[in-house]
N, C-alpha and C positions, 0 to 999 in steps of 0.2 A: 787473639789480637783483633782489635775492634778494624773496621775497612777505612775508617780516616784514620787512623794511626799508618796502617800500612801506605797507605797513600801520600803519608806525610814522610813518611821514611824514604819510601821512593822517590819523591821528590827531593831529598836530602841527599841522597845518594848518588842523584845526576849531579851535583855542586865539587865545586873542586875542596880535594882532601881538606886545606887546613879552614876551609870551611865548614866541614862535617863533623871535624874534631875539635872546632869552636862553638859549632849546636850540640855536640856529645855532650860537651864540658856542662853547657848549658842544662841539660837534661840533667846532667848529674848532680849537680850544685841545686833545682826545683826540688829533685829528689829527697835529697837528705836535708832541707827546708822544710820541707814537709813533716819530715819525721821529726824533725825537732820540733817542729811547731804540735805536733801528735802528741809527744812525749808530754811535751807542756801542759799540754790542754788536758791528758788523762791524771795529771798529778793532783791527789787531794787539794794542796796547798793553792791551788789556780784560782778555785773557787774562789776564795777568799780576796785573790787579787784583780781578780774580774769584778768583783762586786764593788771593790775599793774605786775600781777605776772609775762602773755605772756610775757612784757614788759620784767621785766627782765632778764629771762631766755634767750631772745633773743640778748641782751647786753652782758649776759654771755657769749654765743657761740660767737658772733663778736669779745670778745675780747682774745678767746680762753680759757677760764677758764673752758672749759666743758670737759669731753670725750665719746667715744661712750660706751655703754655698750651691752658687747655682750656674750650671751648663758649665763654657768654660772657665768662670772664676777658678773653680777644683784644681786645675790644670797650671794655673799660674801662681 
């Protein structure tokens, strides 16, 4: 285990219980998000839908239906 993970635990640990079993839960739910998103991304058929997506997104901008987003616009 890497020294900021442990550090980060440690500090998790001085927190009261139903606070540490609310960053567990947290940990746990990243976890298996990941793995779906893993699962997804190794699957033949992704490619396909990734490229669909590039595709449109790239049709959006040419027809100008996109804007830029910048600093905190993103956020609102």
């Amino acid at each position: 285990m890497i020294d900021a993970l442990k550090e980060a635990f440690d500090e998790v640990a001085r927190l009261p219980e139903d606070e540490q079993r609310y960053i567990a839960e947290i940990i746990r739910q990243e976890l298996a998000s990941e793995k779906r998103w893993q699962t997804l991304l190794h699957d033949p058929r992704s490619e396909r839908v990734l490229a669909d997506l590039v595709a449109e997104a790239l049709a959006e901008g040419i027809a100008g239906e996109t804007e830029e987003i910048r600093g905190e616009s993103f956020l609102s």
